[in-house]
C-alpha positions as CSV (number, residue, x, y, z in Angstrom):
1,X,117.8,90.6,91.4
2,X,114.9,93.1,90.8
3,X,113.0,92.6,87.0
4,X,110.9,95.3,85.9
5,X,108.3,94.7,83.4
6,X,105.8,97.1,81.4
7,X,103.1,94.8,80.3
8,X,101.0,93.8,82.3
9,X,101.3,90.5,84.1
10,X,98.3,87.8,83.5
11,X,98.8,86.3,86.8
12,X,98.6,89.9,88.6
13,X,97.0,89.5,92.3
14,X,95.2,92.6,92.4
15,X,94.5,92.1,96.5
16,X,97.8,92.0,96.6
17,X,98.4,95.5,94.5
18,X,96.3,96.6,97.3
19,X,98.4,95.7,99.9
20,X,101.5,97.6,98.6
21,X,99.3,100.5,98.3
22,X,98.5,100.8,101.7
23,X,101.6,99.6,102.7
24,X,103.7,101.9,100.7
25,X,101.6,103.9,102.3
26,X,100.2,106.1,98.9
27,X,96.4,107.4,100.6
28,X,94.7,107.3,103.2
29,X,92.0,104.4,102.9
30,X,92.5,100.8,101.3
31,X,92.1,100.5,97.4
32,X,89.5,99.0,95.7
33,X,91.1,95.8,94.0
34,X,88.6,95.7,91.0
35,X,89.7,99.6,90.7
36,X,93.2,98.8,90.5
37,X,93.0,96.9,87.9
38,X,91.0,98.6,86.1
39,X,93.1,102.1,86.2
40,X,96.6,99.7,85.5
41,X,94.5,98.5,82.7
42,X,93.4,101.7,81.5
43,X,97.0,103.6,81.4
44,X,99.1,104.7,78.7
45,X,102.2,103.1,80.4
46,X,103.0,101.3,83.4
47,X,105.8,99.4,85.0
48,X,105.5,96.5,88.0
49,X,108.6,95.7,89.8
50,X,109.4,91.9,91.2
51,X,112.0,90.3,93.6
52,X,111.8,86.9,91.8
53,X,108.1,86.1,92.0
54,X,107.1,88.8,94.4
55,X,105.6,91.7,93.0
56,X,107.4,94.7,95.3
57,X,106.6,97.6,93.4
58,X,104.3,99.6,90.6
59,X,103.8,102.7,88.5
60,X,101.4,103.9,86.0
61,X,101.0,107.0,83.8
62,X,98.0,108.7,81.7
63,X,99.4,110.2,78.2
64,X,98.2,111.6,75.1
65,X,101.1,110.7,72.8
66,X,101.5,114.1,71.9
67,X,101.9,116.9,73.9
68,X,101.1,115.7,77.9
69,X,101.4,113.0,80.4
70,X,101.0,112.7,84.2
71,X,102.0,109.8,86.7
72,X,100.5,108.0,89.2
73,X,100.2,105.6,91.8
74,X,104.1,104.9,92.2
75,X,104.2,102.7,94.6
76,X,107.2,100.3,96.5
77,X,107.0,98.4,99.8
78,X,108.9,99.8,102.4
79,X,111.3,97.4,103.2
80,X,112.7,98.0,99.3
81,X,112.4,102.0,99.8
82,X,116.1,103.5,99.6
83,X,117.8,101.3,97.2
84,X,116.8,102.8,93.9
85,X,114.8,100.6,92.8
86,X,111.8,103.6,92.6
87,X,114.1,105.6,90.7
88,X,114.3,102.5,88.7
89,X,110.7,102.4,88.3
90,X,110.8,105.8,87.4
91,X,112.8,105.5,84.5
92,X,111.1,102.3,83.4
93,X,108.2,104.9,83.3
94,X,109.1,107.8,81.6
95,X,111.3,105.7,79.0
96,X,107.6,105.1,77.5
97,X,106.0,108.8,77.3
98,X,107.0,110.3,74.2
99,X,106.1,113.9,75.3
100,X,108.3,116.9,76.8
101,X,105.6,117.8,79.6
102,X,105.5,114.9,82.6
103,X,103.4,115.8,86.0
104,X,102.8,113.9,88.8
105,X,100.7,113.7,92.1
106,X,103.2,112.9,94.9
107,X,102.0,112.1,98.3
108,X,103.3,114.9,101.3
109,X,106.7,114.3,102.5
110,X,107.8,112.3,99.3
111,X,108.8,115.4,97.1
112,X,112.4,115.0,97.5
113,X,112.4,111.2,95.8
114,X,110.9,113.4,93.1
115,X,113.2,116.0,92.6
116,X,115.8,113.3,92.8
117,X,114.1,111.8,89.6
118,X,114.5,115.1,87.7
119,X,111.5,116.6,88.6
120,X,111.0,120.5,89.8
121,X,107.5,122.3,91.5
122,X,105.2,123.6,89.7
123,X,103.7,127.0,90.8
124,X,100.6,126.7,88.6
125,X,99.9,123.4,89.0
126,X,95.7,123.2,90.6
127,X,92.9,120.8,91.0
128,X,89.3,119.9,92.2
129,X,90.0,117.1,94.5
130,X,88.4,114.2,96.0
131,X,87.2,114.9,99.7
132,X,89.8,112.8,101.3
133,X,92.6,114.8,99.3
134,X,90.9,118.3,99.9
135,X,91.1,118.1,103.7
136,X,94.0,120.9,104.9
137,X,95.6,118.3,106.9
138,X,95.9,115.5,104.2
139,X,99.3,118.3,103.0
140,X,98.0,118.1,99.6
141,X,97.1,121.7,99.0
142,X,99.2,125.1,99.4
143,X,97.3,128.6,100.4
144,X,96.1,130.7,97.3
């Protein structure tokens, strides 16, 4: 039985965060461990997602309690993709923001799981992105 929790775990592995990450896959290069934790640590809300002991799954969001939130860094191992438990995570996670207005960075090719979640595209929605993200071929930006 999945068990989703929204404080964060003392034991965490961190390296192991990492692993989902580039597992899931959510990027294009391995995250920093120490990073990790420190955005988790940082966020408004979060959720992590365990089969028994085994931590398959995480999400955090930014929020300022009022008006805005965005989420990121959802992220489930493959082998648990298509069951709903990241629609489970999903709810876990917006169950905490107490604001109208949620956005979110989704990774190419993953909008549909979105939209499945109850959220639509945004045609104003820009950025100044990282040079990894800004590459054409990473899918992340549309033509101006």
């Amino acid at each position: 039985m999945i068990q989703y929790t929204t404080s964060l775990p003392a034991d965490i592995d961190w390296d192991a965060v990492a692993t989902i990450f580039e597992r899931a896959p959510l990027g294009s290069r391995r995250r920093d461990p120490n990073d990790l934790q420190q955005a988790f640590a940082a966020s408004y809300a979060v959720v992590y997602a365990y089969d028994g002991e085994t931590l398959i799954g995480l999400a955090r969001a930014l929020c300022d309690g009022v008006y805005q939130a965005a989420i990121y860094d959802v992220v489930l191992l493959p082998e648990y993709q298509g069951k709903g438990i990241g629609k489970a995570i999903m709810e876990h996670l917006c169950r905490q923001l107490p604001v109208d207005n949620i956005i979110l960075y989704a990774v190419p090719g993953r909008e549909g799981f979105y939209a499945r979640c109850g959220f639509v595209k945004m045609r104003t929605a820009m950025a100044v992105l990282n040079p990894n993200m800004a590459r054409p071929e990473t899918g992340y930006l549309d033509e101006i």
